[in-house]
C-alpha positions in Angstrom: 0.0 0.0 0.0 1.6 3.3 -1.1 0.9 6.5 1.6 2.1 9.9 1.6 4.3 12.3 3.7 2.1 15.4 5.1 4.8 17.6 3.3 4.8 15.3 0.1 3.1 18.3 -2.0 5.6 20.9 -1.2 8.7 18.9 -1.6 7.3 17.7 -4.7 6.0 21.4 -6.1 8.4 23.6 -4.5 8.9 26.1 -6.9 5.0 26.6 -6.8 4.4 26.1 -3.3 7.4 28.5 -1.9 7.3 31.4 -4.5 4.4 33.9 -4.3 5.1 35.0 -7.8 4.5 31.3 -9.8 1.8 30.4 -7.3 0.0 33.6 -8.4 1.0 33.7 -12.2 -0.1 29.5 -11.9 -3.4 30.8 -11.2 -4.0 33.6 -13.7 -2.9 31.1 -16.0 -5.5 28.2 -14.8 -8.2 30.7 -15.6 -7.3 30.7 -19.3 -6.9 27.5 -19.6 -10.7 27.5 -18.0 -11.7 30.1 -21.1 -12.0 33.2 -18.9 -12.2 36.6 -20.4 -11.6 38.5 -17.0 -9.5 37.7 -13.5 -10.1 39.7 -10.7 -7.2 39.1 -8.0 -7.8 40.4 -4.3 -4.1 40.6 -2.0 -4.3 41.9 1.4 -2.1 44.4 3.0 -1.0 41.7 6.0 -0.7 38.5 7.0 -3.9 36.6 8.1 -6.0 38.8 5.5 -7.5 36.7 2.1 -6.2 36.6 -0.8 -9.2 36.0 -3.2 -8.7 35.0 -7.2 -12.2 34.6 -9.2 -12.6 34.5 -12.9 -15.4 34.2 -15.5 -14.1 30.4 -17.1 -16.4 27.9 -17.7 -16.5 26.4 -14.2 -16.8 22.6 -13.0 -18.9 20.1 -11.9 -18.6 18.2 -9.0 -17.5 15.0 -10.9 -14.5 17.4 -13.6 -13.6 18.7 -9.9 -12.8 15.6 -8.6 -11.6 14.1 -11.7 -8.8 17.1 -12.7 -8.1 19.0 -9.0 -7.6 16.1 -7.2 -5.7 13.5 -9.4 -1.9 14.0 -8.9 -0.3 15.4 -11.8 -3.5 15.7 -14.2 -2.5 16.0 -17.8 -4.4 18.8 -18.8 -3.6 18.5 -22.4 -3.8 15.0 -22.6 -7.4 14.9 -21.4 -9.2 17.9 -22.4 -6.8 18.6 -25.8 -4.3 21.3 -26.8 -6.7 24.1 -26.5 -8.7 25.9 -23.8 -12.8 25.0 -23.9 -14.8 28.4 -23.6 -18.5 28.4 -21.7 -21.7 29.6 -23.8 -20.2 28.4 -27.2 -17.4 31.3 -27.6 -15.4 30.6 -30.4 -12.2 32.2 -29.2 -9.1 30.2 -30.0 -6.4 30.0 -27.4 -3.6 27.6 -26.5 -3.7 25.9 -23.0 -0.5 26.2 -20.9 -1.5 23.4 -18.2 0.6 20.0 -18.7 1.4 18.9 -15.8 -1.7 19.4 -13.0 0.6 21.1 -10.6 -0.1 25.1 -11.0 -3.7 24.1 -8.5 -1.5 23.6 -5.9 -0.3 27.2 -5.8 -2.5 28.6 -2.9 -0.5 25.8 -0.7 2.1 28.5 -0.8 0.3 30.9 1.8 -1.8 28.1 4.2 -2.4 24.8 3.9 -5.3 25.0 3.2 -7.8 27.2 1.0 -11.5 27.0 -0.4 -12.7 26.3 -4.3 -16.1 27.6 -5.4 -16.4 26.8 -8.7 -20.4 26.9 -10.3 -21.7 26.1 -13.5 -25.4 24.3 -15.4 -26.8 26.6 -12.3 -25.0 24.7 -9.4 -22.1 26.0 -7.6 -20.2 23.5 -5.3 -17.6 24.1 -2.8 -15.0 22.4 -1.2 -11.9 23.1 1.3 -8.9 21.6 0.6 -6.1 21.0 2.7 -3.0 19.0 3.0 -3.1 15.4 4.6 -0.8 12.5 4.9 -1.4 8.6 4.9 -3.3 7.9 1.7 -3.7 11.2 0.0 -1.3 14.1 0.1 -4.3 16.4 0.2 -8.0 15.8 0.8 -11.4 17.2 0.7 -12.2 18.4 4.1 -15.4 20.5 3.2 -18.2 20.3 0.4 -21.1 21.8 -0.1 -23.6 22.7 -3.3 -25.6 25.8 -3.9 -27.4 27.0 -6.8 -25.7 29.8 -8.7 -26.5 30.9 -12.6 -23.4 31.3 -14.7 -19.7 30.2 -14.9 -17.0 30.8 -12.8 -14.2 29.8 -10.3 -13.5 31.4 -7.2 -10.5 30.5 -5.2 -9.6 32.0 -1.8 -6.8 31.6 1.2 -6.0 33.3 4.6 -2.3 34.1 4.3 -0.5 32.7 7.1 3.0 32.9 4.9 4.8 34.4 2.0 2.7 37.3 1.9 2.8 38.6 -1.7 4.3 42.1 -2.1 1.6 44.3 -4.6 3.5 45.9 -6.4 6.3 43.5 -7.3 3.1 41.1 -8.0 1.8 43.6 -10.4 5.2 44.2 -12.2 5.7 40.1 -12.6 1.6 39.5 -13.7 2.3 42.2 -16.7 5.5 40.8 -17.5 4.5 36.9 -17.7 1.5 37.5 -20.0 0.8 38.7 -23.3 -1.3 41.4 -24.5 -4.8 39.5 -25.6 -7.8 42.4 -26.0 -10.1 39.3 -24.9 -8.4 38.8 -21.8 -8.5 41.1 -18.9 -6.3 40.9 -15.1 -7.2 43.3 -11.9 -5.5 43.4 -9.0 -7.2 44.9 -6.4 -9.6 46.7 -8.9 -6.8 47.6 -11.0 -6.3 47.1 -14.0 -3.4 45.5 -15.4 -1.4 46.5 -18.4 -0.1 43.2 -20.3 2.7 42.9 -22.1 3.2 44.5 -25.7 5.3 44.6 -27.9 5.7 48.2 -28.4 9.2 49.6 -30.1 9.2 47.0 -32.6 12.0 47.6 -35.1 12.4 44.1 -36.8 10.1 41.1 -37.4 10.6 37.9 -39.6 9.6 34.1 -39.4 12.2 31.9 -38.6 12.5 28.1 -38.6 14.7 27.1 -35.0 14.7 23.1 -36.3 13.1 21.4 -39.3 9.9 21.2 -37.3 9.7 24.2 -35.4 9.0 27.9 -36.6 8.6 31.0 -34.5 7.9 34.6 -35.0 11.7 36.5 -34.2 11.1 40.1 -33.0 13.6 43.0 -32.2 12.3 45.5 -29.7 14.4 48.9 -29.3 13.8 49.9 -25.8 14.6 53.7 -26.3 10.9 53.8 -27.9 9.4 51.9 -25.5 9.3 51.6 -21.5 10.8 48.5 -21.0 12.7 47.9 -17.9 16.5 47.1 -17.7 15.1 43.4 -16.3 13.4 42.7 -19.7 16.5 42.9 -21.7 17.8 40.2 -23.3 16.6 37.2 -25.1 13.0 36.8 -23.8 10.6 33.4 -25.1 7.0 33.7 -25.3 5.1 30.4 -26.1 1.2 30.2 -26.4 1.2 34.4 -25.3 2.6 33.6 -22.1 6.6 34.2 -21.2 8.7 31.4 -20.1 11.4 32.6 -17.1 12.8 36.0 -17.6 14.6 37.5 -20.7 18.3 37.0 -20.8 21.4 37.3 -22.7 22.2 33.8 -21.5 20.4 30.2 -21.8 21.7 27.0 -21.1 25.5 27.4 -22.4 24.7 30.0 -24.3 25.8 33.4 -24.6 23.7 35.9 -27.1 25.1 39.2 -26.4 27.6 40.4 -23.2 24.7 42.1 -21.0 27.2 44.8 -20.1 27.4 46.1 -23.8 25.0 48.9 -24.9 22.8 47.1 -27.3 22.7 44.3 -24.2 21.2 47.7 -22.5 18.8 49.1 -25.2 17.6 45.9 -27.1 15.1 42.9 -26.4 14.9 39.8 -28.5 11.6 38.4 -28.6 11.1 34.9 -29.7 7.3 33.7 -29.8 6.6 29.7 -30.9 3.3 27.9 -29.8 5.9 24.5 -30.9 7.9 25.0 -28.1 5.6 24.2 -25.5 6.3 20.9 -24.5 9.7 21.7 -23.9 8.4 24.1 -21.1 9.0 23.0 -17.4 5.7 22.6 -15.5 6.0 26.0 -13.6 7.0 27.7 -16.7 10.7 28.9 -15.1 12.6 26.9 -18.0 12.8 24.8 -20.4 14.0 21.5 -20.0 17.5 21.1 -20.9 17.7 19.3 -23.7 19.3 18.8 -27.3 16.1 20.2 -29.1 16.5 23.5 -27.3 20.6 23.6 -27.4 19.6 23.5 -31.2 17.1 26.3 -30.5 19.4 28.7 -28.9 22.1 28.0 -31.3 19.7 29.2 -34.4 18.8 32.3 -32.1 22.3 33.3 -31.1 23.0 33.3 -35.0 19.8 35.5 -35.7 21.4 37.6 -32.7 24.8 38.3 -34.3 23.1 38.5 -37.5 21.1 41.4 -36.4 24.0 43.1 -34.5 26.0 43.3 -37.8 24.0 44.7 -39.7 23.3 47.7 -37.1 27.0 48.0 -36.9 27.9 47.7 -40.4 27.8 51.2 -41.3 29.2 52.3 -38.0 32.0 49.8 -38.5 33.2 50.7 -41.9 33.7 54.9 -40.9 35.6 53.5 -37.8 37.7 51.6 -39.5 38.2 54.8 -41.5 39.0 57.1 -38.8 41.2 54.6 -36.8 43.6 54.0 -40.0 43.4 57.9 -40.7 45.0 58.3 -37.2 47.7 56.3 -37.8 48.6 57.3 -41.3 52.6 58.4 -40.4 53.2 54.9 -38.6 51.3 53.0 -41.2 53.4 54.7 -44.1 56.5 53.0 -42.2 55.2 49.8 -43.0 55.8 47.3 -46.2 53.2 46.4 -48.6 52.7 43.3 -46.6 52.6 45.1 -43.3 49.8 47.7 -45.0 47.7 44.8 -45.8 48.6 42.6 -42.9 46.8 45.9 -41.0 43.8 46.2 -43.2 42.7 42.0 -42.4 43.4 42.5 -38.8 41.0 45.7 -39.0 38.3 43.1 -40.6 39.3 40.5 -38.2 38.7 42.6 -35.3 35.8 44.2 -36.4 34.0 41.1 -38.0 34.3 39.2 -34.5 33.3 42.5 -32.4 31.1 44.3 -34.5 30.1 46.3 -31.6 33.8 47.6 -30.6 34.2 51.1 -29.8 36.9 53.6 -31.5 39.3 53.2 -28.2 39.5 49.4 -28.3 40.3 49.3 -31.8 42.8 51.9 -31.9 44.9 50.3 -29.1 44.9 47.2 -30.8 46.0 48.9 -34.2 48.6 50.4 -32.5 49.7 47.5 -30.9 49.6 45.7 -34.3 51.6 48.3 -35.6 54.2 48.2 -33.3 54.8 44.5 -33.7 55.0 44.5 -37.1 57.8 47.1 -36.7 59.4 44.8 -35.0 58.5 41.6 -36.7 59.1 39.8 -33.4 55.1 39.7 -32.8 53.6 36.9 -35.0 52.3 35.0 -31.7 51.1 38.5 -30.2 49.3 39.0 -33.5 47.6 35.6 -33.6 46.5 36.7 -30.0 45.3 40.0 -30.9 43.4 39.0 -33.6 41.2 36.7 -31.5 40.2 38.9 -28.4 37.6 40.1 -27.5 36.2 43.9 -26.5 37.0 43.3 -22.7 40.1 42.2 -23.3 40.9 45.3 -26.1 39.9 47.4 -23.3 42.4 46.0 -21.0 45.3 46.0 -23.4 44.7 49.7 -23.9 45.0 50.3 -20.5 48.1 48.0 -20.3 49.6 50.4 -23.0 48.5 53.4 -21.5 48.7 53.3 -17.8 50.7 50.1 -16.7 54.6 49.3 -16.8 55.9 45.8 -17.1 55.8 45.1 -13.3 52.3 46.0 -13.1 51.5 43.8 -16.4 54.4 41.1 -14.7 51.9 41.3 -11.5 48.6 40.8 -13.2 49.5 37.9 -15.4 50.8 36.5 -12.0 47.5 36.5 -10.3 46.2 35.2 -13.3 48.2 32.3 -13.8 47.6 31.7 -10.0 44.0 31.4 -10.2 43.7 29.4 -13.2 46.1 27.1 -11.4 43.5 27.0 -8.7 40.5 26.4 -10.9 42.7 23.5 -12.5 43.3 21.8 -9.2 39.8 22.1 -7.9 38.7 20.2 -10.9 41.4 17.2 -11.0 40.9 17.5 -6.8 36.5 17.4 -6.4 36.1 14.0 -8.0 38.8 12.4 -6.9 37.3 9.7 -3.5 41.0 9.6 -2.3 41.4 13.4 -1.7 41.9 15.1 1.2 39.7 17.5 1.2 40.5 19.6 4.0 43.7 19.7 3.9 43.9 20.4 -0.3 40.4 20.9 -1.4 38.8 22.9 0.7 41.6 25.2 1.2 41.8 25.9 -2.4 37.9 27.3 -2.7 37.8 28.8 1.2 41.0 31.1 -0.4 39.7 31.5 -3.8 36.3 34.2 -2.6 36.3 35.4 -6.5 34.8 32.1 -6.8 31.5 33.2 -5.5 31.4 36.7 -7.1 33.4 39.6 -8.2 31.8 41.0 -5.3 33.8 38.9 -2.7 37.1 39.8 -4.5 38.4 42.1 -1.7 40.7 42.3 0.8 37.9 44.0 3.1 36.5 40.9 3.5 38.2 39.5 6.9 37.5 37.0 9.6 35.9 38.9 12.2 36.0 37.4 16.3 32.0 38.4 17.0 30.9 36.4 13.8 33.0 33.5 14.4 31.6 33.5 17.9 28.3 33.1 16.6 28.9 30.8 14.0 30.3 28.1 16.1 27.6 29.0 18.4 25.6 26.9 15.8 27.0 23.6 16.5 27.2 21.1 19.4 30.6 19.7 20.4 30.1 16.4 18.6 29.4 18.5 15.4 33.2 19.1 15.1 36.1 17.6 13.9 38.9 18.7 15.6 41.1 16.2 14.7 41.5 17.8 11.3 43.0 20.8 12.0 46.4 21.5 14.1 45.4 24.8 15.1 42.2 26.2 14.6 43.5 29.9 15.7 45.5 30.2 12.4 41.9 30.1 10.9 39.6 31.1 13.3 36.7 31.5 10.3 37.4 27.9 9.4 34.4 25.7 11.2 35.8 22.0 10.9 33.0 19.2 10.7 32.2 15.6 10.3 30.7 16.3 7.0 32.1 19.6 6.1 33.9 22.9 6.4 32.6 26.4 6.8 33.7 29.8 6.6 32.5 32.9 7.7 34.2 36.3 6.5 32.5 40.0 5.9 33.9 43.4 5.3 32.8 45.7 7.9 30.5 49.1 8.9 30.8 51.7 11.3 27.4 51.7 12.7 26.1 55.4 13.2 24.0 54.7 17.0 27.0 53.1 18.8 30.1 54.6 16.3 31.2 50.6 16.6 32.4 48.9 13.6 30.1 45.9 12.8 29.9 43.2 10.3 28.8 44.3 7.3 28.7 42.0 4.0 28.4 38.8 5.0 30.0 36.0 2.6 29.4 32.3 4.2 30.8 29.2 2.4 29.9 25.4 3.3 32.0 23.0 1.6 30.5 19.4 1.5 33.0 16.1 1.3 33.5 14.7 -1.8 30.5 12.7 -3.5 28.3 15.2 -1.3 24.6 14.9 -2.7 23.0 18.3 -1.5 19.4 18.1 -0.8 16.3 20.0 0.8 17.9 19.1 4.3 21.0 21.4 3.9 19.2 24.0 2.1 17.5 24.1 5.2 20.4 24.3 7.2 22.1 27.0 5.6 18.9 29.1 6.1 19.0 28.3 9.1 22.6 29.2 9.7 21.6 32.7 8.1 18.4 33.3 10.0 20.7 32.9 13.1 23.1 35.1 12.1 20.7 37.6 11.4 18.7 37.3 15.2 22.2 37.8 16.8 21.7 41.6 16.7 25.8 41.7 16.2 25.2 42.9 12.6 25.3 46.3 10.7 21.2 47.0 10.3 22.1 47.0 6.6 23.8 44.2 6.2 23.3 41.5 3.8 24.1 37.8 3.9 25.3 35.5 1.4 25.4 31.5 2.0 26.8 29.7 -1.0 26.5 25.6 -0.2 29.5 23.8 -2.4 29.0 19.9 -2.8 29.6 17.4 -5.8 26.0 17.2 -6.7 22.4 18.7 -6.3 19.3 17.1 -5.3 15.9 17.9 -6.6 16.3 21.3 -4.9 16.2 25.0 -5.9 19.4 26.5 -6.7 18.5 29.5 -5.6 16.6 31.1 -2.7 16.0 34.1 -0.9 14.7 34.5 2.4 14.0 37.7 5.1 17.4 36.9 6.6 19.9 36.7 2.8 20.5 34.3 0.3 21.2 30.7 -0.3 22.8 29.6 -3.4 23.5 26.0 -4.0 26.0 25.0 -6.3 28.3 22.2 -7.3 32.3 22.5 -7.5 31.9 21.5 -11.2 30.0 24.9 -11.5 32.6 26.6 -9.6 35.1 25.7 -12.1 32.6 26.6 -15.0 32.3 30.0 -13.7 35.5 30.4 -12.8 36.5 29.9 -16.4 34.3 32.3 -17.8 35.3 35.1 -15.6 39.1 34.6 -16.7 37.4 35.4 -20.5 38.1 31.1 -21.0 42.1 31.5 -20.8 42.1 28.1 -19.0 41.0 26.8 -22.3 43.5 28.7 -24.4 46.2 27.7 -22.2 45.2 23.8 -21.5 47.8 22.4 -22.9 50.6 24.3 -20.6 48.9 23.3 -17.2 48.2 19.8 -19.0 52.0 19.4 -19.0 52.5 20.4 -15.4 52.3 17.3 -12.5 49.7 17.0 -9.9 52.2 17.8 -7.2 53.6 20.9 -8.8 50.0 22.5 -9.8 49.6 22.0 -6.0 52.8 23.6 -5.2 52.4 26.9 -6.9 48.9 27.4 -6.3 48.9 26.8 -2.8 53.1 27.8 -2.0 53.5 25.0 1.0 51.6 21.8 1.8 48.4 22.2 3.9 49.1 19.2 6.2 51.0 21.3 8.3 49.0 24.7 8.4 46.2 26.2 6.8 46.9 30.0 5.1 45.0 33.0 5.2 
């Protein structure tokens, strides 16, 4: 006999059940699946106040209630068909989004339990649901009929959690959804403005597989009032928007989001084929091959487009650089002249968005080389970067000597000797992880964020004392460490390490310097599976934190949880107290190798040739058996 866990629902629905946003969008988008015309939403200004969500769909009976709302995982399209059935024989034509039967459960995320009214045929029935355990992981506590004329559903909760914020809610409804004249959303008597596509500048059907075509649209956001969140790549299937736009999906890169048309454009790809590639609470879409193959076609669209903005602009730069550098050019041989002109279409052809300055560094450092004629690897080089790392070459030729360049390239070589031991290190089941692993991510902060990449960030005696406050005496491992005072933000455990560090703020009331930006790393043992359990615990570890009143009243928290794998968990989570990101060391290293603009790939072959023991060596400068560095 199979039973259920009383908490079965939300560790199954999580994303749904824990995030007012989908748990509100879920049930805007239940009511057009249901063929309604107008939502009215009601939110409260506190907790313990209703939030109420009624539309005009075509309702249920008492045997489609229990049939769909309470069968786990109802296939929406599967049993009512790919579109949405309108009441009174409307002949309006929409795509339904539900799949999957899970978007009902939203109201779980504020109580655990709420009330249906639902009426049609003249009879209106209502029922409370609420969770349960044993043989249902939620049941009918409360049903009664009444008779009511017309269609409708009305669905209603007392918020005992996640209170939803009003205007944030509003901002996210109009986002998620499509304009559609025949289909209307209020909150609290307000109207909301869906979205449209207002600025449009380019449109044109476009096949992303042999099977698959979709509308690609180009939105310029100087004639329109997009917000800087909307940027980027943004998918729309069936009129309804799937995550958030972004310059970035799966391993793919479209545009660098800190470039100016990153800031000023929004591509707008909208495919009813796509939708069963969508993940049940529309966040994502599954990774797959199929949609690798999707955001390939769109990235070439992408760079397409970005050309042929730039194409005019590109040729008078070209002009103007080589007109600057007319006297040094005249130096040059025939070859040299021409040698010039193909790295100017080199350069530009790669980074059609390159700006005067980054070109004419690069020119100029072209030109001195050939002068030389010592420079063919520089050239090969110079020819391949990017705009970033133009920019940083001019300020290498502008600003820096040699001992500042000698510097730089040192810290670089020493953290992609880092990211390289991390990776040969994480999967390894003989490593010692405290000693050589965890050392090498607990010193590396820029792992987390650029953000961390300071020397402000110290170990501070109040926070360490209320760290280890966390843990009982058998939580520890002492054994592990020599001396714990060399490290006194290292917390050694039985299944992990943890550090604490934070910059620090004077606080104005008692002129007393106090923790400020809070940066807490757990490091799990190898093979480390991280599940709903130490999510738990690292909120836990920041709510703490937080109630120890030894903080900065501004200060923020960040918990980053490191293990070799990740459960059926979100990755990402904010709470009153900070934030909890899960990741893996693998994603560390992927990171890592984006941020150093993928020189560990350029240079493979050099730290291929170098031994385990010496990678070790100059990364870390001693062995970590006998102490653990700063």
């Amino acid at each position: 006999m199979i039973t259920f866990e009383e908490n079965y629902i939300f560790r199954n629905n999580r994303s749904i059940t824990s995030n007012e946003d989908i748990a509100l969008t879920e049930s805007v988008a239940n009511a057009w699946d249901a063929g309604a015309h107008n939502v009215s939403i009601t939110i409260p200004n506190k907790e313990n106040g209703q939030i109420i969500i009624e539309d005009d769909g075509i309702g249920m009976s008492d045997d489609e209630f229990k049939s769909r709302w309470m069968t786990l995982n109802y296939d929406c399209q599967k049993r009512q068909g790919k579109w949405a059935i309108f009441p009174d024989g409307d002949k309006t034509k929409r795509i339904a989004y539900g799949r999957n039967g899970v978007g009902r459960h939203g109201m779980l995320c504020f109580a655990n339990s709420y009330k249906v009214e639902t009426w049609k045929n003249g009879i209106k029935n209502t029922y409370v649901i609420a969770v349960s355990s044993g043989d249902a992981p939620f049941e009918i506590t409360m049903q009664e009929t009444n008779h009511k004329d017309g269609h409708g559903t009305r669905i209603s909760v007392f918020v005992e959690r996640h209170l939803p914020n009003i205007e944030q809610i509003t901002d996210v409804l109009s986002a998620r959804f499509l304009y559609d004249p025949n289909f209307t959303v209020m909150i609290n008597k307000q109207k909301i403005e869906l979205s449209q596509h207002k600025g449009l500048i380019l449109k044109k059907d476009i096949s992303l597989t042999d099977s698959i075509k979709a509308k690609l649209m180009i939105v310029d956001s100087t004639q329109t009032a997009l917000k800087s969140q909307q940027h980027g790549v943004a998918f729309w299937v069936a009129g309804r928007l799937v995550g958030k736009p972004s310059w970035s999906y799966g391993n793919t890169t479209f545009l660098d989001g800190r470039l100016q048309p990153a800031k000023r454009y929004t591509v707008i790809v909208q495919s009813d084929d796509l939708i069963n590639e969508v993940m049940p609470d529309w966040t994502g879409f599954f990774a797959s091959h199929l949609m690798s193959s999707v955001y390939s076609t769109v990235k070439n669209e992408v760079d397409e487009f970005m050309k042929s903005i730039m194409a005019e602009q590109i040729q008078e730069l070209k002009q103007d650089v080589i007109n600057e550098s007319l006297d040094d050019l005249d130096e040059l041989s025939l070859t040299g002249k021409r040698d010039v002109s193909n790295f100017l279409e080199n350069v530009t052809e790669r980074n059609p968005i390159i700006s005067k300055e980054f070109l004419k560094a690069a020119v100029d450092a072209f030109i001195i080389t050939e002068k030389t004629k010592n420079g063919s690897i520089l050239l090969s080089q110079l020819s391949q970067l990017s705009a970033e790392e133009i920019d940083t070459l001019s300020d290498l030729l502008t600003t820096w000597d040699v001992n500042d360049i000698a510097s730089v390239l040192n810290e670089i070589d020493k953290r992609i000797l880092v990211i390289e031991e991390i990776e040969k290190l994480y999967r390894d089941p003989k490593t010692d992880e405290l000693h050589i692993l965890h050392p090498l991510v607990l010193n590396a902060r820029w792992l987390f964020g650029a953000e961390f990449d300071s020397l402000m960030f110290v170990s501070n005696s109040t926070l360490s004392t209320v760290i280890k406050k966390l843990f009982k005496d058998n939580d520890y491992d002492l054994s592990m460490i020599t001396n714990l005072q060399k490290r006194p933000d290292i917390v050694c455990l039985k299944t992990s390490s943890l550090s604490a560090v934070c910059t620090e703020r004077m606080d104005q009331d008692s002129k007393l310097m106090k923790p400020d930006q809070i940066l807490i790393v757990e490091l799990k043992r190898g093979g480390f599976s991280i599940g709903y359990g130490e999510v738990a615990q690292a909120e836990n570890y920041v709510r703490q934190i937080r109630k120890s009143g030894c903080l900065h009243k501004k200060a923020e928290i960040d918990a980053f949880v490191v293990g070799a794998e990740i459960g059926d968990i979100d990755t990402e989570k904010i709470v009153d107290s900070g934030r909890i990101h899960i990741v893996t060391y693998g994603q560390l290293v992927d990171t890592a190798s984006q941020k150093l603009f993928r020189l560990r790939d350029q240079l493979k072959q050099h730290y291929d040739s170098l031994g385990k023991e010496s990678i070790v060596e100059k990364a870390l400068g001693e062995g970590y058996q006998e102490k653990i560095k700063v």
